[in-house]
Residue frames as qw, qx, qy, qz and C-alpha x, y, z in Angstrom:
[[0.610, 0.641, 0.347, -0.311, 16.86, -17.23, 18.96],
 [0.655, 0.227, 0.400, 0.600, 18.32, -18.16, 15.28],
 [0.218, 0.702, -0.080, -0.673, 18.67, -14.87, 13.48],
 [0.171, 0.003, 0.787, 0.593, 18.40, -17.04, 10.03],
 [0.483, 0.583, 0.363, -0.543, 15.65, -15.98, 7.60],
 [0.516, 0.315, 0.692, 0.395, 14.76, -18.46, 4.71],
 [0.233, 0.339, -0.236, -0.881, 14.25, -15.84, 1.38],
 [0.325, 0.255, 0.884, 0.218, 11.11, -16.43, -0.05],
 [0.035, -0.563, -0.393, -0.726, 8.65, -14.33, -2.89],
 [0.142, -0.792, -0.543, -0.239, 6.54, -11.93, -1.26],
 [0.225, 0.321, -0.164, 0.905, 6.85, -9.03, 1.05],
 [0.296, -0.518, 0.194, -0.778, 4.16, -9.15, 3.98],
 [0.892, -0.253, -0.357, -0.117, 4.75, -11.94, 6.03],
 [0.727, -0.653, -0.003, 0.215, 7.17, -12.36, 9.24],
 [0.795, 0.022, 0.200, 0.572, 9.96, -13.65, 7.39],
 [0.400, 0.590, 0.213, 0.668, 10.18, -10.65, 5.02],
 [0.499, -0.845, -0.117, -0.151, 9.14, -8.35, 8.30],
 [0.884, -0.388, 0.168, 0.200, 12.31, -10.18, 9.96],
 [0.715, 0.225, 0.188, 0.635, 14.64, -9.45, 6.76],
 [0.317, 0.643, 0.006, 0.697, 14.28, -5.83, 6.61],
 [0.371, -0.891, 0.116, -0.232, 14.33, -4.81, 10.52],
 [0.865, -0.409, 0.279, 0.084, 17.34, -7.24, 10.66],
 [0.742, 0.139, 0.468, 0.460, 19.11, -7.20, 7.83],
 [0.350, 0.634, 0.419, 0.548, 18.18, -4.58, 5.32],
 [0.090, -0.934, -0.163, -0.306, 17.54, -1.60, 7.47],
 [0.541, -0.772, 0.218, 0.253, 20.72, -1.74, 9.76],
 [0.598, 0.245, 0.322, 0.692, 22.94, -1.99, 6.72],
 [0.088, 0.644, 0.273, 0.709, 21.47, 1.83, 5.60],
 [0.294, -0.826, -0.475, 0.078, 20.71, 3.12, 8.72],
 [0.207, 0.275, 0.024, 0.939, 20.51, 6.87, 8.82],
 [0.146, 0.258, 0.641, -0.708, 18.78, 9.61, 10.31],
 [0.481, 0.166, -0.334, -0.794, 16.45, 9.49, 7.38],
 [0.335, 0.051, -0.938, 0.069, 15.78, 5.72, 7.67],
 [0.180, 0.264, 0.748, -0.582, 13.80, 6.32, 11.23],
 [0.536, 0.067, -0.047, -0.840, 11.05, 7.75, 9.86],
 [0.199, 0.060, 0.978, 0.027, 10.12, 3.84, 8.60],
 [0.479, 0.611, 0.226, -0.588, 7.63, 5.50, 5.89],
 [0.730, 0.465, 0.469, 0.176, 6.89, 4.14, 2.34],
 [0.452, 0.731, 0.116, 0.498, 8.29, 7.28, 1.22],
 [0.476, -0.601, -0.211, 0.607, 11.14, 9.90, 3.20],
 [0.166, -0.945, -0.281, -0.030, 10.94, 13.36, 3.66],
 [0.747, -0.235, 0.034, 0.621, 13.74, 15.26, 2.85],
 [0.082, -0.780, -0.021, 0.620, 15.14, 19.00, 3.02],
 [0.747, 0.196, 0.428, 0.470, 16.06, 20.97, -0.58],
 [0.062, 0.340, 0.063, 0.936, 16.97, 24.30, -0.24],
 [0.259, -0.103, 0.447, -0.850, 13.73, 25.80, 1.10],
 [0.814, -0.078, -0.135, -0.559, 11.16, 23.14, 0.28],
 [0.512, -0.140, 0.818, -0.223, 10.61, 19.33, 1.09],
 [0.608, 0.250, -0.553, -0.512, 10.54, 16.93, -1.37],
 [0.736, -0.292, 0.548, -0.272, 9.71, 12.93, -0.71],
 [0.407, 0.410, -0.801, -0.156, 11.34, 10.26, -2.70],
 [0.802, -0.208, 0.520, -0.207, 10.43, 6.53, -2.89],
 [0.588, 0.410, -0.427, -0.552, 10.63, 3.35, -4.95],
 [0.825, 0.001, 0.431, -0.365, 9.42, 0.37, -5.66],
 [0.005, 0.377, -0.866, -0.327, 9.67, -2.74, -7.32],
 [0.729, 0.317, -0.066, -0.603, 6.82, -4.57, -9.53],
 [0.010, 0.144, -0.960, -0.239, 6.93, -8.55, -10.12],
 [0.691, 0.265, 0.240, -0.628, 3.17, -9.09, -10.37],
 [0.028, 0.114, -0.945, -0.307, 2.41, -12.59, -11.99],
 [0.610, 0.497, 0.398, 0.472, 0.02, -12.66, -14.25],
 [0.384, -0.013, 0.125, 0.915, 1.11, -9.27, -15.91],
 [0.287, -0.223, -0.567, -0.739, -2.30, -8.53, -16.80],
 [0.074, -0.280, -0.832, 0.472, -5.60, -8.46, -14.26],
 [0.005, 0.685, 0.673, 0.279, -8.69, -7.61, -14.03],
 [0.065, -0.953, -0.241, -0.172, -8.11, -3.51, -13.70],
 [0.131, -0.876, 0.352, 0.303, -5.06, -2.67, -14.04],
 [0.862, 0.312, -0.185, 0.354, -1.70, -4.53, -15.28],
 [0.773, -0.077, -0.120, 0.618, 2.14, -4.49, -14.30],
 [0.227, 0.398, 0.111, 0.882, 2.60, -1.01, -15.88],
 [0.450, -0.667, -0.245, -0.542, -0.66, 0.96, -14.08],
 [0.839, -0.329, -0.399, 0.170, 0.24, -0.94, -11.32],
 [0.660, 0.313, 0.022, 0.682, 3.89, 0.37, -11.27],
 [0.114, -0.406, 0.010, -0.907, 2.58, 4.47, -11.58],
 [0.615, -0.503, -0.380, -0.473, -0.04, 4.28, -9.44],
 [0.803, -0.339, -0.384, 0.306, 2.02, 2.49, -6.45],
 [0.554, 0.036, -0.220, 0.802, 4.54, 4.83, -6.50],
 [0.067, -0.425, -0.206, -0.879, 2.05, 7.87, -6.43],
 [0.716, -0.653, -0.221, -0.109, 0.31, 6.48, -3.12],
 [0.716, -0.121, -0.324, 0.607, 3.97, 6.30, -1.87],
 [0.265, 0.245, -0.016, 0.932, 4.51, 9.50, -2.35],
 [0.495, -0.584, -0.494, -0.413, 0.54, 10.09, -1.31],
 [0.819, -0.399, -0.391, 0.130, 0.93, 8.61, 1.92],
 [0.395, -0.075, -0.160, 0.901, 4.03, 11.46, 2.70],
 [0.103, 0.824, 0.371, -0.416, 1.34, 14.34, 2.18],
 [0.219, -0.566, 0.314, 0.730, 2.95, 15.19, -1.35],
 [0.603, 0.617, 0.086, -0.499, 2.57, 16.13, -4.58],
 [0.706, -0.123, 0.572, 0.399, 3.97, 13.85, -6.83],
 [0.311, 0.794, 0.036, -0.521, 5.80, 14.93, -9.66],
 [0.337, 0.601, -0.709, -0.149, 8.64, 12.89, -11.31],
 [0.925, -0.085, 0.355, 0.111, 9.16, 8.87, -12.03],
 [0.130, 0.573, -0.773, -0.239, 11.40, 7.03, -12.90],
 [0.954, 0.064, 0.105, -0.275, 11.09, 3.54, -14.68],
 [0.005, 0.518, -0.846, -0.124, 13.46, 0.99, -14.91],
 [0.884, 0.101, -0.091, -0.447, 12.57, -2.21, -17.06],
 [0.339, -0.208, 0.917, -0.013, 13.94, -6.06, -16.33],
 [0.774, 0.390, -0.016, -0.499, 12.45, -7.66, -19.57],
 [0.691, -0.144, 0.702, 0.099, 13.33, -11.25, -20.06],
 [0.098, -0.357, 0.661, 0.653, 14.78, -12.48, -23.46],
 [0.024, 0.159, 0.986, 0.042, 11.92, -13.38, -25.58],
 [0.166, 0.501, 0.727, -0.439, 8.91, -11.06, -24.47],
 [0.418, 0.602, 0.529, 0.429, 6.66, -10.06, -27.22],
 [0.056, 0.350, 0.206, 0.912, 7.20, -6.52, -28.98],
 [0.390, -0.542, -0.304, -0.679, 3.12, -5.69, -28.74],
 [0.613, -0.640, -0.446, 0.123, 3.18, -6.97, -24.49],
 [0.438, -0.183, -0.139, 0.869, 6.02, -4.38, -24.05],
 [0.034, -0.385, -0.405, -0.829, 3.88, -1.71, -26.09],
 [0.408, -0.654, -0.508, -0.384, 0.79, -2.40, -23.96],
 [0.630, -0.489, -0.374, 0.474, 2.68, -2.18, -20.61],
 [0.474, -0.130, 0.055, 0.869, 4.63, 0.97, -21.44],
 [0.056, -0.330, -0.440, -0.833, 1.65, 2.58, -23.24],
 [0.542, -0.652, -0.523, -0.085, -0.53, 1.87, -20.08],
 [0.663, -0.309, -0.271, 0.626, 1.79, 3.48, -18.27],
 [0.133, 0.144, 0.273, 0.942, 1.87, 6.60, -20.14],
 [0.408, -0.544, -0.562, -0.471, -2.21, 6.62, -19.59],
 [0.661, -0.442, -0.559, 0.238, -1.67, 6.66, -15.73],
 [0.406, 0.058, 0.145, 0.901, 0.71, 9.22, -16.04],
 [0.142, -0.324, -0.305, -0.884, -1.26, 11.17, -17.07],
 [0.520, -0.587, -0.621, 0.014, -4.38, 10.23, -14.65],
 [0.592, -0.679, -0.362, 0.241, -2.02, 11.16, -12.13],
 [0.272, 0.930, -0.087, 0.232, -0.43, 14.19, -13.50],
 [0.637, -0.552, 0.475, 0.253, 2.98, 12.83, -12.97],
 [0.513, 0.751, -0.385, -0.159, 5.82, 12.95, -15.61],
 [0.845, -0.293, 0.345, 0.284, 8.29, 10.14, -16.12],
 [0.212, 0.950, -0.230, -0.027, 11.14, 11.82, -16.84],
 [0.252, 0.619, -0.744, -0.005, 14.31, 8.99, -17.16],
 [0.861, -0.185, 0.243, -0.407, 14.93, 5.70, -16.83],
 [0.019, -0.602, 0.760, 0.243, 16.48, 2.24, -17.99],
 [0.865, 0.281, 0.057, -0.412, 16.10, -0.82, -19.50],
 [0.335, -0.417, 0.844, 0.045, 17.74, -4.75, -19.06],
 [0.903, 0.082, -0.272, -0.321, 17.48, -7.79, -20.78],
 [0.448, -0.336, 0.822, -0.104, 18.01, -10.98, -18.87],
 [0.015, 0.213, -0.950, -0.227, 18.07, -14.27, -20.36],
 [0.619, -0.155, -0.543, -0.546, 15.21, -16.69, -21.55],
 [0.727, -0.324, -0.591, 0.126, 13.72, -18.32, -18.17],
 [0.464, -0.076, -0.413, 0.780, 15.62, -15.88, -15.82],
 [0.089, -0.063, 0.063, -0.992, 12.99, -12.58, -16.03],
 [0.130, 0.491, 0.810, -0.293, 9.46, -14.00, -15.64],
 [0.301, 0.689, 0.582, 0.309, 8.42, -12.04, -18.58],
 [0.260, 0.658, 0.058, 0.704, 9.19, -8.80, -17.03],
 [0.438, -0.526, -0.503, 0.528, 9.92, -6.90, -13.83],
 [0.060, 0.740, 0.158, 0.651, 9.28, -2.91, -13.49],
 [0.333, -0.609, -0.398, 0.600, 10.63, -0.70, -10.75],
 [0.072, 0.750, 0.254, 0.606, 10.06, 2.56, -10.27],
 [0.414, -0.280, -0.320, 0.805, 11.20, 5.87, -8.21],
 [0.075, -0.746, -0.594, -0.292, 9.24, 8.72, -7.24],
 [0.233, -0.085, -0.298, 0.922, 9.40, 12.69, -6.35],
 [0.263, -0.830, -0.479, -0.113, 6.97, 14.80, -4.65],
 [0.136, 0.556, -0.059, 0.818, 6.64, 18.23, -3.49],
 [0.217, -0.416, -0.696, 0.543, 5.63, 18.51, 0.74],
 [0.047, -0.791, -0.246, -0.558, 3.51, 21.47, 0.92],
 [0.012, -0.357, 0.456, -0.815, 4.40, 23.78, 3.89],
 [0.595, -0.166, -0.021, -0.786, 2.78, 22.51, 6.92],
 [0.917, -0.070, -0.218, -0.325, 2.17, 19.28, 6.31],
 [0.051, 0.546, -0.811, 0.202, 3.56, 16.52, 8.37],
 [0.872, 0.214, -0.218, -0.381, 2.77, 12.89, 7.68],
 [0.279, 0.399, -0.829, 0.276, 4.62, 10.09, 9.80],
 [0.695, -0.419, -0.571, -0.121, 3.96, 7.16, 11.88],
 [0.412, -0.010, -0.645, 0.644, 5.68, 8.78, 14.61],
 [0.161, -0.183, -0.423, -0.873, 2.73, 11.03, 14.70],
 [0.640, -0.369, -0.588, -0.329, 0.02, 8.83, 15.53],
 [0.092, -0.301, 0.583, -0.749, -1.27, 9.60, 19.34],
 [0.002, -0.228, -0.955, 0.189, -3.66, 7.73, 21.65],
 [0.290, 0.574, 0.458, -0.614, -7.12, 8.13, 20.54],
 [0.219, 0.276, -0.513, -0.783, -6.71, 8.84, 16.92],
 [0.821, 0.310, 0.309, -0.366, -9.49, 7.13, 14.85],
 [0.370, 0.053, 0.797, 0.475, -8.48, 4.47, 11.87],
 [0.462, 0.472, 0.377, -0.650, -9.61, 4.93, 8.73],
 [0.409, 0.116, 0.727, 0.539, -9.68, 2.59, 5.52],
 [0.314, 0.329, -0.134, -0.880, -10.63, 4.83, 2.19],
 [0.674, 0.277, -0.355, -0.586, -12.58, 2.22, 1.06],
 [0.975, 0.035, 0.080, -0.204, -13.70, -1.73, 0.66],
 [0.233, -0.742, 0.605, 0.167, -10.68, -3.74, 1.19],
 [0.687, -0.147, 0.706, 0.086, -9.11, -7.11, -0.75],
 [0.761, 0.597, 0.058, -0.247, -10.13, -6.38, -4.17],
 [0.754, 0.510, -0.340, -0.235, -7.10, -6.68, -5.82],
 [0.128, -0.277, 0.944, 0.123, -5.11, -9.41, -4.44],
 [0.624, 0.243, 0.722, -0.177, -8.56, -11.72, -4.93],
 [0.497, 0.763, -0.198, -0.363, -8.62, -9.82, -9.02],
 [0.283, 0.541, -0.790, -0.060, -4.79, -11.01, -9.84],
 [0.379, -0.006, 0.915, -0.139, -5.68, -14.83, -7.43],
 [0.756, 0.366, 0.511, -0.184, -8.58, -15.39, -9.91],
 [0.542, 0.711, -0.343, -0.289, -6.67, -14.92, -13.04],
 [0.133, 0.630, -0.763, 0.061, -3.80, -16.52, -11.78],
 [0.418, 0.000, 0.884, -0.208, -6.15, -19.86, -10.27],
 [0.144, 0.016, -0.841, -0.521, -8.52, -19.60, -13.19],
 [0.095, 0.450, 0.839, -0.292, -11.30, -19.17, -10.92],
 [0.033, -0.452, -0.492, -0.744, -14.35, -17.44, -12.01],
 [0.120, -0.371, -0.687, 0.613, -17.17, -15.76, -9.48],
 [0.112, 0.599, 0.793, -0.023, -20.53, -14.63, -9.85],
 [0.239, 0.964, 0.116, -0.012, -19.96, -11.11, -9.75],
 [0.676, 0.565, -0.156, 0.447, -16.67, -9.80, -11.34],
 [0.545, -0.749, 0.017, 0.376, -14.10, -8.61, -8.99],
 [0.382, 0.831, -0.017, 0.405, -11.42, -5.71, -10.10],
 [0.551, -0.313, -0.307, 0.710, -8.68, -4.45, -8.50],
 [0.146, -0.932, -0.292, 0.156, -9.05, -1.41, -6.97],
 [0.467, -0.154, 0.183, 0.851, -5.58, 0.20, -8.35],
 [0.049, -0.907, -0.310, -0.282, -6.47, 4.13, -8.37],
 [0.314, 0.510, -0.102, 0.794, -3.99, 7.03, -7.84],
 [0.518, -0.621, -0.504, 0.303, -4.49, 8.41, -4.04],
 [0.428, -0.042, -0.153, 0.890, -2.58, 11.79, -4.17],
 [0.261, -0.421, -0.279, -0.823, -6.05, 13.94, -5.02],
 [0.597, -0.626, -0.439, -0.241, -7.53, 12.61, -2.06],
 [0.635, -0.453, -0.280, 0.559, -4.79, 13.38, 0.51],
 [0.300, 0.206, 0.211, 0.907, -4.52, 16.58, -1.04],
 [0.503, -0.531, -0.365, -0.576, -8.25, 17.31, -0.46],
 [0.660, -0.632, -0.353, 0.202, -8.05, 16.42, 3.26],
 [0.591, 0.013, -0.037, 0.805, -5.36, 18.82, 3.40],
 [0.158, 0.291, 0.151, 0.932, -6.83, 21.27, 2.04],
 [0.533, -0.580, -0.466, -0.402, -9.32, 20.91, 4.06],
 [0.153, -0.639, 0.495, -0.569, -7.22, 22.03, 6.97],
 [0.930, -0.305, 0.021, -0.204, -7.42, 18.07, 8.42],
 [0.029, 0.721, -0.680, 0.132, -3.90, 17.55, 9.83],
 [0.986, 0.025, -0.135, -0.096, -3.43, 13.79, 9.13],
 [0.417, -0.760, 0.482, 0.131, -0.93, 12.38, 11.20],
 [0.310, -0.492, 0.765, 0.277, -0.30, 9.54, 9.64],
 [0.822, 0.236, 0.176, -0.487, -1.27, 7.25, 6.22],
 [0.206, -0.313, 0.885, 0.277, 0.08, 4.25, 4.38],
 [0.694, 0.214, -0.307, -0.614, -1.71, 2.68, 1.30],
 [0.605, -0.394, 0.669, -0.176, -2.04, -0.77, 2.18],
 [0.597, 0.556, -0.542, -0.203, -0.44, -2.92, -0.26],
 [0.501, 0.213, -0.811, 0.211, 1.83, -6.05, 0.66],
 [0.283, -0.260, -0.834, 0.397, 0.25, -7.79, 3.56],
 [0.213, -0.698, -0.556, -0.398, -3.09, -5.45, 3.54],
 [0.133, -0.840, -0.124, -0.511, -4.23, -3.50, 6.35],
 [0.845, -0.531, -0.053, -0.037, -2.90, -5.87, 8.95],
 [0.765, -0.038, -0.108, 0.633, 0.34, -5.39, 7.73],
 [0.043, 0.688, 0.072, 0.721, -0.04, -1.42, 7.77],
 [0.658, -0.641, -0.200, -0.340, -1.64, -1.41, 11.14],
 [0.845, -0.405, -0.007, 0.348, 1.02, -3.53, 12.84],
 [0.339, 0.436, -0.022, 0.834, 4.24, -1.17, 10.77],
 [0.054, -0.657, 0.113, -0.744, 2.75, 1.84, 12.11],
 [0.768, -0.604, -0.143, -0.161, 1.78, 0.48, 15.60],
 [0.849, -0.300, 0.014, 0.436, 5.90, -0.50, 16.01],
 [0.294, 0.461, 0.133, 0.827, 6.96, 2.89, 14.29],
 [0.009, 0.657, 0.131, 0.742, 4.76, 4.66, 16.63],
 [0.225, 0.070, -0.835, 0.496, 4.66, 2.90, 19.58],
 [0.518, 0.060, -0.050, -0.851, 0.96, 2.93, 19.80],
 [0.204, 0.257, 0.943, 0.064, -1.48, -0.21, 19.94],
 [0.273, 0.085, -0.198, -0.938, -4.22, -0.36, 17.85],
 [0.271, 0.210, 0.880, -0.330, -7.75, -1.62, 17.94],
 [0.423, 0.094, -0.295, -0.851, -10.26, -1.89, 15.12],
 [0.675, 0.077, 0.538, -0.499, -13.59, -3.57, 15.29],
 [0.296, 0.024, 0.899, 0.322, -14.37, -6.34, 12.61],
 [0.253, 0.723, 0.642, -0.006, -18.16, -5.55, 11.98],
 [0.172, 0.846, -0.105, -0.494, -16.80, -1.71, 10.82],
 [0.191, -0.409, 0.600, 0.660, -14.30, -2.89, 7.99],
 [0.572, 0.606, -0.090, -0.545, -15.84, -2.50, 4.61],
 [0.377, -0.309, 0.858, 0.162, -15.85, -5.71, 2.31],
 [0.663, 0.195, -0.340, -0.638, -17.66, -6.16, -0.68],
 [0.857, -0.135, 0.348, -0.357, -19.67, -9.29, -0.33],
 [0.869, 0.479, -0.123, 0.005, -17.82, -10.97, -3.28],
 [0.482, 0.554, -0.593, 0.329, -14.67, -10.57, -2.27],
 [0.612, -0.323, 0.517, -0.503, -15.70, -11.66, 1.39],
 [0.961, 0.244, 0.102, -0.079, -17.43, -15.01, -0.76],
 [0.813, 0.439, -0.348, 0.161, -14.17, -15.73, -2.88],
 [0.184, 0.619, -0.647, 0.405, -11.54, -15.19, 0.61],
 [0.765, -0.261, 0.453, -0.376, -13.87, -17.70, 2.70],
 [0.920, 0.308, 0.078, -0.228, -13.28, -20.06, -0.70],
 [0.635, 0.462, -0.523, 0.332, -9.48, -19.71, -0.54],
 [0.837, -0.328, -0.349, 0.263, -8.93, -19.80, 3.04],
 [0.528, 0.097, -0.229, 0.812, -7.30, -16.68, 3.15],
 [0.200, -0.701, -0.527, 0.436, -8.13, -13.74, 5.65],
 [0.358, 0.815, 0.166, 0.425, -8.91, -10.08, 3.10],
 [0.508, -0.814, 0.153, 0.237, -7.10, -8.46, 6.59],
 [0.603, -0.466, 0.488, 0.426, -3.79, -9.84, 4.93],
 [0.615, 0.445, 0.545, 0.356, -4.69, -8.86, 1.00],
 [0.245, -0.131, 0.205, 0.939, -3.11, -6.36, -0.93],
 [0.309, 0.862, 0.391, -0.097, -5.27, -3.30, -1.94],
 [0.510, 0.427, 0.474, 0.576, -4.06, -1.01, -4.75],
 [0.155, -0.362, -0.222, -0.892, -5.88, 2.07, -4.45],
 [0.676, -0.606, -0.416, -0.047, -6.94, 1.92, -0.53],
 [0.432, 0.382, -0.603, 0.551, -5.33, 3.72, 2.35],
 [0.545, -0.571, -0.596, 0.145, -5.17, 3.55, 5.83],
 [0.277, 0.611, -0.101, 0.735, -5.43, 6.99, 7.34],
 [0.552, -0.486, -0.586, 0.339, -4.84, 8.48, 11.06],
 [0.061, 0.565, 0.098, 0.817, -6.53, 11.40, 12.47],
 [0.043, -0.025, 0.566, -0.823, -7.14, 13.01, 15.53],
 [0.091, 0.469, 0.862, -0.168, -10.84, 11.47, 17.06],
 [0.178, 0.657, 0.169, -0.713, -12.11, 15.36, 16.53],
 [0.044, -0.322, 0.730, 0.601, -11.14, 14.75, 12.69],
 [0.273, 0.111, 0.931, 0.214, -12.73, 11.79, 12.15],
 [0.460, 0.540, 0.662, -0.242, -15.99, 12.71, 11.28],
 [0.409, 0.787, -0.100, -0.452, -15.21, 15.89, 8.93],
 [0.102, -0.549, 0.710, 0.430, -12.79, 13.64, 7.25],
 [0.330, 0.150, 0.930, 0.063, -14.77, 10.83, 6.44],
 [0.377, 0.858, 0.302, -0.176, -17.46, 13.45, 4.90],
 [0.147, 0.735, -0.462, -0.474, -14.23, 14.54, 2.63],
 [0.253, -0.031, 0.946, 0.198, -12.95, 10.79, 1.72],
 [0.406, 0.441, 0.776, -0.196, -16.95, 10.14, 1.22],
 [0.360, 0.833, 0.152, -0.392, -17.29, 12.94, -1.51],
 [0.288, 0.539, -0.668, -0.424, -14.46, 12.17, -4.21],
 [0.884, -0.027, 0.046, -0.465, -15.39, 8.63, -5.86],
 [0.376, 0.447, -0.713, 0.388, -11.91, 6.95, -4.87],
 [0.243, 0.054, -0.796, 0.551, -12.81, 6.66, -1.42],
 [0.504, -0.289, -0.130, -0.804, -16.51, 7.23, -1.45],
 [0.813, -0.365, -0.288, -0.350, -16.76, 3.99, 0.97],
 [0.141, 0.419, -0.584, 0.681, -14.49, 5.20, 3.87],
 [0.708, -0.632, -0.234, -0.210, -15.07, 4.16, 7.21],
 [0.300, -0.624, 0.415, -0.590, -13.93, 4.67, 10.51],
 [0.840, -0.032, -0.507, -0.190, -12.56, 1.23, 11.60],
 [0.708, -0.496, -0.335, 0.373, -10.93, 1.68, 15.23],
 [0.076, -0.944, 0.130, -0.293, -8.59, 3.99, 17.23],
 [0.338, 0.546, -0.493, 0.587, -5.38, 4.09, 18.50],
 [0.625, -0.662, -0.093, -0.403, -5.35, 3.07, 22.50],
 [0.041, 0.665, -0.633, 0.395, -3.68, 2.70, 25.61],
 [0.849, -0.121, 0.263, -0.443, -5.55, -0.49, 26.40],
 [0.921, 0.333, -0.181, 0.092, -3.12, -2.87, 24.15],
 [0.742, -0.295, 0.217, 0.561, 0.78, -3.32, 24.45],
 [0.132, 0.841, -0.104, -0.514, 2.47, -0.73, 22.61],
 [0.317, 0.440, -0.634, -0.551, 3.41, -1.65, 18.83],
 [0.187, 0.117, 0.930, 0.293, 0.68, -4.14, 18.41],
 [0.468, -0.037, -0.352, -0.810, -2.99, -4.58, 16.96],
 [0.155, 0.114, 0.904, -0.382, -5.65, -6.26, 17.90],
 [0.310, -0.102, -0.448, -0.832, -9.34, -6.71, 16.45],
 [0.537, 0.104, 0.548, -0.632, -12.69, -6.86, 18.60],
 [0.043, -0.162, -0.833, -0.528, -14.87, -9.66, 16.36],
 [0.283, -0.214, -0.658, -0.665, -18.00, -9.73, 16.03],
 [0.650, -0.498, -0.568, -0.086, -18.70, -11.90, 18.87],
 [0.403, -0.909, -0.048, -0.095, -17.15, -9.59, 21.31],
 [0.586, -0.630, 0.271, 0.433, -13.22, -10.36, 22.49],
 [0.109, 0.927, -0.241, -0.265, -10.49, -9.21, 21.12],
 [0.845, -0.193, 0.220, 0.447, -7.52, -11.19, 19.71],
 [0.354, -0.614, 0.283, 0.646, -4.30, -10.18, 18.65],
 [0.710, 0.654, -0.167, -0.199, -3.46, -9.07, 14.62],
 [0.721, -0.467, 0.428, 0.281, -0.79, -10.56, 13.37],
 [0.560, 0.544, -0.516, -0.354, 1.39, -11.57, 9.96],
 [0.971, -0.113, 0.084, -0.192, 1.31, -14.39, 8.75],
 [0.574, -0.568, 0.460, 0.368, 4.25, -16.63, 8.79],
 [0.484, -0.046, 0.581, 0.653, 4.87, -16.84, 5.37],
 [0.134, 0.218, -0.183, -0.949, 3.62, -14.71, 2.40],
 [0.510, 0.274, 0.779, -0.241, 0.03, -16.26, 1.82],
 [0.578, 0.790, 0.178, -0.100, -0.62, -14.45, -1.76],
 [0.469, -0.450, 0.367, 0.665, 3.04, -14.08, -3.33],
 [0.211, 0.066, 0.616, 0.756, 3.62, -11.88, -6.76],
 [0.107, 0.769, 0.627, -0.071, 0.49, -9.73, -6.19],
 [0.035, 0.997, 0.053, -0.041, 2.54, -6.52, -6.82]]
């Protein structure tokens, strides 16, 4: 088997799948590394903090509900989410191409500041490039994130045991199909929004609610199907969720039959996917279902010893099962 892998945009398709378990992650590997979480868990003195970061190329810059900047805070604060922590510190670092207007920096940087705040989170240092005319696509934005563990908590795909229930916090595709209709110019009967929305108050609330989540991951690049399959090969665990349980707003159902593309594989913003022991499931979903973030949780499958370990698989409608998969190449590129 070749071990070549063409680089191309995106970040939830094989290829890119193929570049970091081949390429990217055996360069760095450490024991910190295994974990193979959006964010890692790490000792400091007597507490646990979690550290992540990301990187923002989103094309257009601008979308219905959110933009580049929101985007940005918000990602990193699910990263950090998704570890069972409190986030407290960003960093921002700006790639800003020669050329981009004054008042689109202002709006990006000033949205940012607004999020911030949302998500009581301080950005507290940072930097700032200019690349050439043509060379920066108007602007890139990463960003690096710290969080406080509470005592206690412990939040990993290694975690996840046979039987757990799935659970998405909510209706899934909005915002890759948001940024695809700006960016195709399409229009659609009722307005679609991305769902980009701060997660750390809700995983906090299940917490405190004494629900020991083993494991969650917001489901961003390659959607739930890429989340599902990650944690299935992190935990060695197959999973199985049912088609007629996942939560789709009819419109964004209507506008992913009209592109051909399956919402399974579409970034969501301000969605995660959370795993809890089958006893759990119910008092959790009556937590999720009370804050208005995730007020249209469901309970979309369970962990089982019926599959190969580290895959997925989804019962349809009409009854069998087939495998999940990624696709081979990145079907929505520059959605985040």
């Amino acid at each position: 088997m070749s071990n070549h892998v063409e680089l191309a945009h995106g970040g939830g398709g094989r290829k890119m799948r193929q570049l970091l378990e081949h390429t990217i992650l055996p360069a760095f590997d450490n024991k910190h590394t295994e974990a193979r979480h959006d964010a890692v868990v790490l000792p400091v003195g007597t507490q646990r903090i979690a550290f992540t970061t990301d990187g923002y190329v989103i094309s257009p810059m601008f979308f219905p509900g959110g933009d580049i900047g929101k985007l940005a805070v918000f990602g990193t604060v699910n990263d950090l989410a998704a570890a069972g922590a409190i986030p407290k510190w960003l960093s921002a670092s700006f790639i800003i191409e020669e050329g981009l207007p004054l008042d689109v920096l202002e709006k990006v940087v000033h949205s940012m500041r607004e999020a911030a705040a949302t998500a009581r989170i301080d950005i507290v240092t940072g930097d700032t490039k200019v690349v050439d005319r043509g060379k920066g696509d108007g602007m890139y934005v990463t960003t690096s994130g710290l969080g406080i563990v509470p005592d206690g908590v412990d939040v990993r795909p290694a975690r996840v045991r046979d039987g757990d229930s799935v659970i998405v916090t909510g209706d899934i595709g909005r915002h890759g199909v948001a940024v695809l209709s700006v960016r195709k110019g399409l229009t659609f009967e009722s307005p679609i929004e991305s769902d980009c929305a701060p997660l750390a108050d809700m995983m906090q609330c299940l917490i405190r609610e004494g629900i020991d989540v083993h494991c969650a991951r917001d489901a961003t690049r390659g959607g739930v199907a890429a989340v599902l399959l990650e944690i299935a090969a992190a935990g060695r665990v197959h999973v199985e969720i049912q088609e007629t349980e996942i939560p789709i707003d009819p419109a964004v159902a209507a506008a992913c039959e009209l592109l051909g593309i399956d919402a399974l594989h579409v970034a969501n913003e301000g969605r995660m996917v959370v795993f809890v022991a089958e006893s759990d499931a119910k008092r959790t979903l009556h937590a999720l279902r009370s804050l208005e973030v995730s007020r249209g949780s469901a309970i979309i499958g369970r962990v089982t010893t019926g599959g190969r370990a580290g895959t997925a698989s989804i019962r349809t409608r009409f009854g069998p099962a087939r495998a999940l998969d990624l696709p081979a190449g990145e079907p929505l590129p520059r959605i985040c």
